[in-house]
VEXDREN-2710 file (C-alpha; in Angstrom, 1 decimal):
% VEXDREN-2710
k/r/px/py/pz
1/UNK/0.0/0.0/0.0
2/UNK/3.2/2.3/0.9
3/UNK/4.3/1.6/-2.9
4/UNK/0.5/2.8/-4.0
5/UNK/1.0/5.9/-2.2
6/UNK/4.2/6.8/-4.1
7/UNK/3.1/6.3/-7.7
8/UNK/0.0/8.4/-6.5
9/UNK/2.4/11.2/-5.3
10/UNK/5.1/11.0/-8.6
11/UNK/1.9/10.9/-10.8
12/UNK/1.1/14.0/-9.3
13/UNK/4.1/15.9/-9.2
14/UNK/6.0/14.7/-12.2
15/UNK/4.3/12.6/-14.9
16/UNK/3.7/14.8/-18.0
17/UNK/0.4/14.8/-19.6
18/UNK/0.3/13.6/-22.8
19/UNK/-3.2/14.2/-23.8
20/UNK/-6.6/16.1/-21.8
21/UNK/-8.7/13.9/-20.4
22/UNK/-12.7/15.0/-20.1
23/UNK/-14.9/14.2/-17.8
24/UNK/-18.2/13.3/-19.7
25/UNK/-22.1/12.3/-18.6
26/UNK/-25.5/12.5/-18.0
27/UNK/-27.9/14.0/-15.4
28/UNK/-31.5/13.6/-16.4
29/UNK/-34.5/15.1/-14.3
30/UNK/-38.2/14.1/-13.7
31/UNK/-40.3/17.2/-14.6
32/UNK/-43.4/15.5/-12.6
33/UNK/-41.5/14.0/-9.8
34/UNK/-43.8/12.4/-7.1
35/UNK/-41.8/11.9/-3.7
36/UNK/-43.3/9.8/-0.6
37/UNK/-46.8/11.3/0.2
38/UNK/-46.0/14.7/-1.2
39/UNK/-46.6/16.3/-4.3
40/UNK/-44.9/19.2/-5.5
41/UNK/-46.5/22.3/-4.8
42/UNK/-46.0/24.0/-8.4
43/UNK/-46.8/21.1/-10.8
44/UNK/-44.9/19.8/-13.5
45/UNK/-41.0/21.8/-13.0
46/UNK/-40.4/24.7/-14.7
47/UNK/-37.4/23.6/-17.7
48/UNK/-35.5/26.7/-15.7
49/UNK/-35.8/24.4/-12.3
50/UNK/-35.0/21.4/-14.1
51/UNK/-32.1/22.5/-15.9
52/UNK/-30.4/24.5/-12.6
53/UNK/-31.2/21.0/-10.5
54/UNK/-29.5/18.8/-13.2
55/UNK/-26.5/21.6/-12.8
56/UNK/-26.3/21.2/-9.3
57/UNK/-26.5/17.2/-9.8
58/UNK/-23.7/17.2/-12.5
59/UNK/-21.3/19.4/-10.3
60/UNK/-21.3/17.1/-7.6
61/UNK/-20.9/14.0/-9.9
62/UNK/-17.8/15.5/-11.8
63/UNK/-16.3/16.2/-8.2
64/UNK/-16.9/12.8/-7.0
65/UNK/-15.4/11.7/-10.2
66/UNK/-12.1/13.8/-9.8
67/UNK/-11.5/13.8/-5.9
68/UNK/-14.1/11.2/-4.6
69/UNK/-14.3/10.7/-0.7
70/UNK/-12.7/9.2/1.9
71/UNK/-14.5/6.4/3.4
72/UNK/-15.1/4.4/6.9
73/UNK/-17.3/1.5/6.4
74/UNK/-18.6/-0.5/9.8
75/UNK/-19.6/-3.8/8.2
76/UNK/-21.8/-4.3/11.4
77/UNK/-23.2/-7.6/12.9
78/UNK/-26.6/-9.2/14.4
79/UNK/-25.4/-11.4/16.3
80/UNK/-22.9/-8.6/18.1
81/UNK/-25.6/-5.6/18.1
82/UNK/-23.5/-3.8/15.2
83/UNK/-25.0/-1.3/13.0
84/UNK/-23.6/-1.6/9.4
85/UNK/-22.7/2.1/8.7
86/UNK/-20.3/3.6/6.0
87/UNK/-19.1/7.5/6.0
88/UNK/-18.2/9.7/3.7
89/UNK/-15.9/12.3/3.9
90/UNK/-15.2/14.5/0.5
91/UNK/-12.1/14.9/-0.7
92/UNK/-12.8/18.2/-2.7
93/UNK/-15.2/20.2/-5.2
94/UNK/-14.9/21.7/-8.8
95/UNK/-15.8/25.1/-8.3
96/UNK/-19.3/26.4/-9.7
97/UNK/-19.1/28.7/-12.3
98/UNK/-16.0/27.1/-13.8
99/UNK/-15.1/28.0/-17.7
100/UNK/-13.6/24.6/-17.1
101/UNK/-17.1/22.7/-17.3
102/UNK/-19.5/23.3/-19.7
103/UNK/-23.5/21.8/-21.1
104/UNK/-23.4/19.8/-24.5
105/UNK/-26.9/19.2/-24.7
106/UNK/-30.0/19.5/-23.2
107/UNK/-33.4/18.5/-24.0
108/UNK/-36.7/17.4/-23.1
109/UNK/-37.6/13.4/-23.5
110/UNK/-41.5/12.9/-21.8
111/UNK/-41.4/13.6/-18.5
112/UNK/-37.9/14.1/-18.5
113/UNK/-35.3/16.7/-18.7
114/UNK/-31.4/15.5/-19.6
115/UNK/-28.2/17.2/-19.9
116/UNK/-25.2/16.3/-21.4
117/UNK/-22.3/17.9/-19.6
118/UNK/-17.8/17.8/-20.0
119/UNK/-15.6/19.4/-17.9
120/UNK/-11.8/19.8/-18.8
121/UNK/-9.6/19.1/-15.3
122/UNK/-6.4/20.9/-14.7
123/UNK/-3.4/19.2/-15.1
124/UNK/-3.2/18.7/-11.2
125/UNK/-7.1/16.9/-11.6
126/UNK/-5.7/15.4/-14.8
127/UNK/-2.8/13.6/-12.7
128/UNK/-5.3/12.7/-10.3
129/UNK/-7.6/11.0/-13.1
130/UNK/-4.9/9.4/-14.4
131/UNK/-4.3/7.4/-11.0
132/UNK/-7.5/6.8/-10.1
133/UNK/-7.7/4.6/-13.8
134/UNK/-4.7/2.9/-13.3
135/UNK/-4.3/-0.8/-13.0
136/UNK/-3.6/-0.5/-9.2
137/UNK/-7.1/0.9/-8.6
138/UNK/-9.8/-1.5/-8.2
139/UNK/-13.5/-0.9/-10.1
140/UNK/-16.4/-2.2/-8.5
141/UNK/-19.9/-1.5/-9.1
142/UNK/-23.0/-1.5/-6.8
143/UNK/-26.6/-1.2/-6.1
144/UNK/-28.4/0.4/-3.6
145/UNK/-32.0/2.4/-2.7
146/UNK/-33.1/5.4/-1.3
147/UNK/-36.4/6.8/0.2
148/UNK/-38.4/8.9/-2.3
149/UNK/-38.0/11.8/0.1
150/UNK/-38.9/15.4/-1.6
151/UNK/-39.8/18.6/0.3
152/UNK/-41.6/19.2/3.4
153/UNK/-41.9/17.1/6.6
154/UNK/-43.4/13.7/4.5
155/UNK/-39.6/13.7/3.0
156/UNK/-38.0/13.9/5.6
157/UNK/-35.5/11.0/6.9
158/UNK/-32.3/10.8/9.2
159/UNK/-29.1/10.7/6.8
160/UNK/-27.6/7.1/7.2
161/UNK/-23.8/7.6/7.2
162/UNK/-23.8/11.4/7.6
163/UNK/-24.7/12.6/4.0
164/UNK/-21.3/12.5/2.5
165/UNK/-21.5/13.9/-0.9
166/UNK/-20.1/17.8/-0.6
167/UNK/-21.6/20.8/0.9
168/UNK/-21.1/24.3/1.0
169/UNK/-18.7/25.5/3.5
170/UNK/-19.9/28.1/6.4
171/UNK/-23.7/26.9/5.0
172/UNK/-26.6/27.0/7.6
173/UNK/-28.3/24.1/8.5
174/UNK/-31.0/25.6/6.5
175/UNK/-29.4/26.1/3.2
176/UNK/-27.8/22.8/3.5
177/UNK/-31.5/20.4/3.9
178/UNK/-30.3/16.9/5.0
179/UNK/-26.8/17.3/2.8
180/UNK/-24.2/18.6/5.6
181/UNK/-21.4/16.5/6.2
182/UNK/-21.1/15.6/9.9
183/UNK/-17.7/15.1/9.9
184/UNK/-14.6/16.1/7.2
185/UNK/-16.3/19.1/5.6
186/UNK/-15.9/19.7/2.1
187/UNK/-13.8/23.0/1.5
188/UNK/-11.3/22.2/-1.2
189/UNK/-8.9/20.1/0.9
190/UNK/-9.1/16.7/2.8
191/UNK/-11.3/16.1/5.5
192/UNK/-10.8/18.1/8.7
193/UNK/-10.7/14.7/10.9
194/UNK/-7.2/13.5/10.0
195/UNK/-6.1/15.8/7.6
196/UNK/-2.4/14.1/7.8
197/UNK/-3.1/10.5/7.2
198/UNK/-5.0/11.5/3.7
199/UNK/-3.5/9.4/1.0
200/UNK/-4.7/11.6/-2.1
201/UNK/-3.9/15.2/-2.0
202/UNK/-6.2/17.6/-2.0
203/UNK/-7.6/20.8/-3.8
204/UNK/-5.7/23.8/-3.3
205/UNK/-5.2/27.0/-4.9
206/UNK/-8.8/27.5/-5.9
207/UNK/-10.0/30.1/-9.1
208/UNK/-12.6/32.3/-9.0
209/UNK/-15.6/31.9/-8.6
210/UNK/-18.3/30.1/-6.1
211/UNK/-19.5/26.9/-4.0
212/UNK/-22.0/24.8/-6.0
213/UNK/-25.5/25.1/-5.0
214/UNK/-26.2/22.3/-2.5
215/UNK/-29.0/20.5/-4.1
216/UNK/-32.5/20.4/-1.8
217/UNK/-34.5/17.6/-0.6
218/UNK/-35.5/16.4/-3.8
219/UNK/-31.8/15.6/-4.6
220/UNK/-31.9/13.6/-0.8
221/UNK/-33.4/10.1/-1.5
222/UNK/-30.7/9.8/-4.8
223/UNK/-27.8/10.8/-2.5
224/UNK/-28.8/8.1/-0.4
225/UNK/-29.3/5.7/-2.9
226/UNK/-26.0/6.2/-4.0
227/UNK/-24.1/6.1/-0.9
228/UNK/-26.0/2.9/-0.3
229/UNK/-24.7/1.7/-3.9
230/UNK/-21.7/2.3/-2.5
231/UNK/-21.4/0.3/0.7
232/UNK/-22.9/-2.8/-1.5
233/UNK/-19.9/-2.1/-3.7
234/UNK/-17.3/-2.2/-1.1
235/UNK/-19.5/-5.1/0.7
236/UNK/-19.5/-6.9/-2.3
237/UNK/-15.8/-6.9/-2.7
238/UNK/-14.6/-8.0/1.4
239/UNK/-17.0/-10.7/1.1
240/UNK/-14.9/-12.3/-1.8
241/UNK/-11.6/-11.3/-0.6
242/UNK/-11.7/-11.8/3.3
243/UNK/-11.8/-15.2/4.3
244/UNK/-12.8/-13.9/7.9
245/UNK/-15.7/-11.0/8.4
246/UNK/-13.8/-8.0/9.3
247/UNK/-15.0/-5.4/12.0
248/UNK/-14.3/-2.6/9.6
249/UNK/-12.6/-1.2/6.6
250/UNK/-11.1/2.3/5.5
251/UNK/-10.3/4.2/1.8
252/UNK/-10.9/6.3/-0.6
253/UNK/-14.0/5.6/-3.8
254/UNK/-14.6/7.8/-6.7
255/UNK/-16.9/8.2/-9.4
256/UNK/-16.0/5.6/-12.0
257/UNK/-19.1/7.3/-14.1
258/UNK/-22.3/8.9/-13.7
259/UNK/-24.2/6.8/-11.8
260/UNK/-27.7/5.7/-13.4
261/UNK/-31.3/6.3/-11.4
262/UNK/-34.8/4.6/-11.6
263/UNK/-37.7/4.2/-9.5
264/UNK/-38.8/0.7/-8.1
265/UNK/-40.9/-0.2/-5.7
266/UNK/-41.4/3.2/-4.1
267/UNK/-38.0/4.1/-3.6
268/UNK/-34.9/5.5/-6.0
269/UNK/-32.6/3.2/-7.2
270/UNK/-29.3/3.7/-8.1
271/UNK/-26.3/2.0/-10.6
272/UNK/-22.9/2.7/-10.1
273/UNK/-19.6/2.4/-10.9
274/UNK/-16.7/3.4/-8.6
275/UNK/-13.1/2.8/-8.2
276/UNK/-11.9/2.4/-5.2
277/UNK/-8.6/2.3/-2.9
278/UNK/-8.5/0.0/0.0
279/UNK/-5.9/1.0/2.6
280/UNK/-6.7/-0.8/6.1
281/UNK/-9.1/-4.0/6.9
282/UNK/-9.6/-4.1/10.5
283/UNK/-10.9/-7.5/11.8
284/UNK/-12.3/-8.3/14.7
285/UNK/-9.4/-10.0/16.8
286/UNK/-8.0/-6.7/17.4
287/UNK/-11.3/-5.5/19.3
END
C-alpha cells in the first residue's frame, strides 16, 4: 500500500500529460416527480428548475469523479448488536461557475429533462484521473436504494452515514437540507478529521468563482441511494476477498461514471460504478 502511495504522489508531481482527459455524462431530471406522500407544490417543474437542478446534480458528480471521498465503512453484525454504517468524507469540489465545465446538450424526453455535460480538469485533476484509472485501482460497481424523500416534513429522513456527498462551507443548516457533512467538511482540501493520514492530496489553490448550490431535498433520496450503492460495492468486494468478516474497513472511492437512477418499488434506485482504494481492513481480533 506504501508503494501505492508513491506512484499516486510521482503521478502527481512529475508525470507529464500527454493528452486532456474529459470528464463526460448525463444528469436527467423528472419534470413531474412524485416523492413519498407529497406532491410538488408548483406542478410539473419549470425547464429553468430542471435545468439548474440537473447543474447542481452534474457538479457534484464530476467532483466525485475527480476527488471522490474518503471512506469508513462498519460492516456491522446481528449477532454482536453492530449497526452496518459507511461514512463519507469529500475529498474536494470543482468550483461552480468554472469556464472549465461546460453543457453539450439539453433536451426534453417525456417527463424528462437530460443534460449532457464535459468538464476539462487541470493538469493537477488530470494527474489525479490518471491514478485513479490505473491498474492498481480496483472498479467495483454496486446497487443500492433510497427513500423517495422530496420537500416538506413527509420527505423527511435521518441521513444514514452522515450525507457525504459535498456541501457548501460556512452553509446554515437551513441552506444545506439533509446534505451537511457531519464530519470532514468539504472545502477544497481533505477532511478536517485526520487531515495528515489523507492518501490523495487535496484541492488547493482555488480560481474564482463560487461553491456549487447544495441540491434540496428532492436531490436527498438519490444521495442516499448512492451512498448505499456504495457500501454494497465495497460489501460486495470484502465478502470475496476476506476469508474472515472484518469489523471494519477504510479508503478512498470515486466516481467511476455517472451513476444511473430509476424508481422501483417506491424508492430510488441507483447503478454505479466506482473505483476504489483500500488501505486498512480491521478485523475483529483486534477489538
Amino acid at each position: 500500500m506504501v508503494l501505492l502511495f508513491i506512484v499516486f504522489f510521482a503521478l502527481i508531481f512529475s508525470s507529464p500529460i500527454n493528452a486532456q482527459a474529459v470528464v463526460r455524462g448525463e444528469v436527467r431530471i423528472d419534470l413531474e416527480p412524485v416523492y413519498l406522500s407529497f406532491l410538488e407544490e408548483h406542478g410539473p417543474l419549470d425547464t429553468t428548475v430542471a435545468h439548474q437542478r440537473a447543474l447542481e446534480e452534474a457538479f457534484l458528480n464530476v467532483s466525485a469523479h475527480i476527488y471522490g471521498w474518503r471512506f469508513a465503512y462498519e460492516i456491522g453484525e446481528r449477532a454482536r448488536q453492530i449497526e452496518e454504517k459507511l461514512e463519507l468524507f469529500s475529498e474536494g469540489t470543482i468550483r461552480w461557475g468554472d469556464p472549465r465545465f461546460s453543457v453539450t446538450d439539453a433536451r426534453v424526453e417525456g417527463s424528462t429533462f437530460a443534460i449532457w455535460v464535459e468538464y476539462r480538469p487541470t493538469p493537477e485533476e488530470e494527474r489525479r484521473l490518471a491514478f485513479w484509472k490505473s491498474g492498481q485501482i480496483l472498479l467495483l460497481q454496486g446497487v443500492g436504494t433510497g427513500a423517495l424523500s422530496g420537500p416538506g416534513p413527509a420527505g423527511a429522513e435521518a441521513a444514514p452515514n452522515g450525507g457525504g456527498l459535498p456541501t457548501v462551507p460556512g452553509a446554515s443548516p437551513g441552506e444545506e437540507g439533509d446534505n451537511s457533512l457531519r464530519k470532514g467538511r468539504s472545502t477544497g482540501g481533505a477532511s478536517s478529521d485526520s487531515p495528515e493520514k489523507s492518501a490523495l492530496p487535496s484541492q488547493d489553490g482555488l480560481a474564482a468563482g463560487g461553491w456549487a448550490p447544495v441540491p434540496g431535498p428532492w436531490y436527498d433520496g438519490k444521495r442516499r441511494a448512492l451512498e448505499d450503492a456504495a457500501r454494497a460495492a465495497i460489501r460486495a468486494y470484502l465478502r470475496k476477498t476476506e476469508r474472515n468478516r472484518p469489523k471494519e474497513a477504510h479508503g478512498y472511492i470515486a466516481l467511476a461514471s455517472f451513476p444511473r437512477y430509476w424508481i422501483q418499488a417506491g424508492r430510488w434506485t441507483c447503478q454505479a460504478r466506482f473505483r476504489v482504494i483500500i488501505t486498512d481492513v480491521v478485523p475483529f481480533a483486534v477489538h
